[in-house]
C-alpha positions as CSV (number, residue, x, y, z in Angstrom):
1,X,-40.7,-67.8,-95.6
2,X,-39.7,-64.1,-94.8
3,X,-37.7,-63.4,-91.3
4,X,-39.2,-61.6,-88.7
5,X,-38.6,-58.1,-88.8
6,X,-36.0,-57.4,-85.4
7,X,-36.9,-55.8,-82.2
8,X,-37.8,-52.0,-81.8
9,X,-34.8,-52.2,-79.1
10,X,-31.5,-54.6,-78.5
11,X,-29.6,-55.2,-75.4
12,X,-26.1,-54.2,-74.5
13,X,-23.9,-54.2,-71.1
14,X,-26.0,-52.9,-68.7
15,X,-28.6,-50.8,-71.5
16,X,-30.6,-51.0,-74.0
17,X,-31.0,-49.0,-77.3
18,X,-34.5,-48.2,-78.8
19,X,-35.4,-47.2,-82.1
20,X,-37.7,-44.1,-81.3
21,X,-40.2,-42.3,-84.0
22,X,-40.9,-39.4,-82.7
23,X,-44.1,-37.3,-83.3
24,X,-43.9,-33.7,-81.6
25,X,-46.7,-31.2,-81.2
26,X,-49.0,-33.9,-80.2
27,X,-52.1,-33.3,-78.2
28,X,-50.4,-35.3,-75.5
29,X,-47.1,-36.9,-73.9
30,X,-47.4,-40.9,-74.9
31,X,-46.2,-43.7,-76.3
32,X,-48.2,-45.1,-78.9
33,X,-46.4,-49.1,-78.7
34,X,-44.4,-50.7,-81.4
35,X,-44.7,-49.8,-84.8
36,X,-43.2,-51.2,-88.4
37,X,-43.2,-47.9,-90.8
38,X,-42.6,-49.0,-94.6
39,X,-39.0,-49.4,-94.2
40,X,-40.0,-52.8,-92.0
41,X,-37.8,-51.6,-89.0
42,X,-39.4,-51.8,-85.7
43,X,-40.1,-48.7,-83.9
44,X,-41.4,-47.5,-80.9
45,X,-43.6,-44.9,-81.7
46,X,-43.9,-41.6,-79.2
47,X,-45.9,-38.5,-79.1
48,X,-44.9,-35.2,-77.1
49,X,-46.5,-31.9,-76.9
50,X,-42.9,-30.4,-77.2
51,X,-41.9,-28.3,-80.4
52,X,-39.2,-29.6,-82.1
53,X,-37.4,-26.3,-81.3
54,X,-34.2,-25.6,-78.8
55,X,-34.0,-29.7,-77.7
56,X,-37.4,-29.4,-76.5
57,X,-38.6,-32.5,-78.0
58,X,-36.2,-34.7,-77.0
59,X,-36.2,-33.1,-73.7
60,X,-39.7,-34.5,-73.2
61,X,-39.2,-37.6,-74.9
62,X,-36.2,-38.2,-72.2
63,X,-38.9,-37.5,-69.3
64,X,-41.9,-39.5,-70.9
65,X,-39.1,-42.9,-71.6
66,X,-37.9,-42.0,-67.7
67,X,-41.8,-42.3,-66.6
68,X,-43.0,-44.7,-68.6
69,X,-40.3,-47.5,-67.8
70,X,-39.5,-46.3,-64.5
71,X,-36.0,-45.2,-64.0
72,X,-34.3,-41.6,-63.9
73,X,-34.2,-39.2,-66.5
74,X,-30.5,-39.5,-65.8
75,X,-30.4,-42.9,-67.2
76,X,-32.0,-42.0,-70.5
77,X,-30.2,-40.6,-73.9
78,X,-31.2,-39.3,-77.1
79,X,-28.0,-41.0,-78.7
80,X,-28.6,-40.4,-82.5
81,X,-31.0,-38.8,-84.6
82,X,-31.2,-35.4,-82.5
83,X,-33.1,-33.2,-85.4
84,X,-34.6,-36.1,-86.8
85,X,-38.1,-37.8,-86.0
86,X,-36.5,-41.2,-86.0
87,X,-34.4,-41.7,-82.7
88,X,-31.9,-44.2,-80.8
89,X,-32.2,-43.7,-77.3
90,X,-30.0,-45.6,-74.5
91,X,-31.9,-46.6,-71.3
92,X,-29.2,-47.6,-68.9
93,X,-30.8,-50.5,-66.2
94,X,-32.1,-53.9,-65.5
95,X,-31.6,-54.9,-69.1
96,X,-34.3,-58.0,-68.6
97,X,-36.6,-55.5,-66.9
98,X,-36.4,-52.9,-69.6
99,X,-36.4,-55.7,-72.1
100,X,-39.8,-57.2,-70.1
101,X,-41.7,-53.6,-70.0
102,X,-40.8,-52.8,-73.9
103,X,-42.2,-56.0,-75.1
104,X,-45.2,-55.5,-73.1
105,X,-46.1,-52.4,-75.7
106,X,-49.2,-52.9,-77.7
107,X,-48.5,-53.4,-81.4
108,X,-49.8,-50.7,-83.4
C-alpha cells in the first residue's frame, strides 16, 4: 500500500503555505486546481499573463491568490522560489477557511 501523496498546502499559526507551479505568459490569470507533477508533490497549479520579468509574475500570482481566496494582497507572499516556476507562498488568515477553499480546487 503506497501513502497518499501530502497536501498542496500545510497549516501554521495563523497561515498557510502552498506549494505554487507557476505557468507565466498564459492566455489568462487562473488557477488550474491541484496538481501532482512526476516528482509526486502536490501542487497548486496557476497561470498568469505576467512575464517572468522585473517580479511581474509573482506580482500577479500575489493578486490572483488575494482574489481567488478572498483576502488582501497584503496577506499574501511569494516566500521561496522567486525565479523559479515552483513557488511557496504564505496566505496569512482563517487557517480552516483557507484550508476549506484550497481543498475545494478541482484535481487536475
Amino acid at each position: 500500500m503506497t501513502a497518499a501523496p501530502p497536501e498542496a498546502w500545510r497549516a501554521g499559526a495563523g497561515h498557510v503555505v502552498v506549494n505554487v507551479r507557476l505557468t507565466p505568459r498564459a492566455d489568462r490569470d487562473r488557477i488550474d486546481g491541484i496538481a501532482t507533477p512526476s516528482d509526486g508533490r502536490r501542487v497548486v497549479a496557476a497561470r498568469v499573463r505576467a512575464l517572468p520579468d522585473r517580479d511581474a509574475a509573482n506580482r500577479a500570482l500575489v493578486a490572483l491568490i488575494a482574489k481567488s481566496l478572498g483576502v488582501p494582497r497584503s496577506a499574501v507572499t511569494v516566500v521561496a522560489g522567486h525565479t523559479a516556476r515552483l513557488k511557496q507562498v504564505q496566505i496569512d488568515g482563517d487557517v480552516p477557511e483557507l484550508a476549506r477553499k484550497l481543498a475545494a480546487l478541482p484535481v487536475v
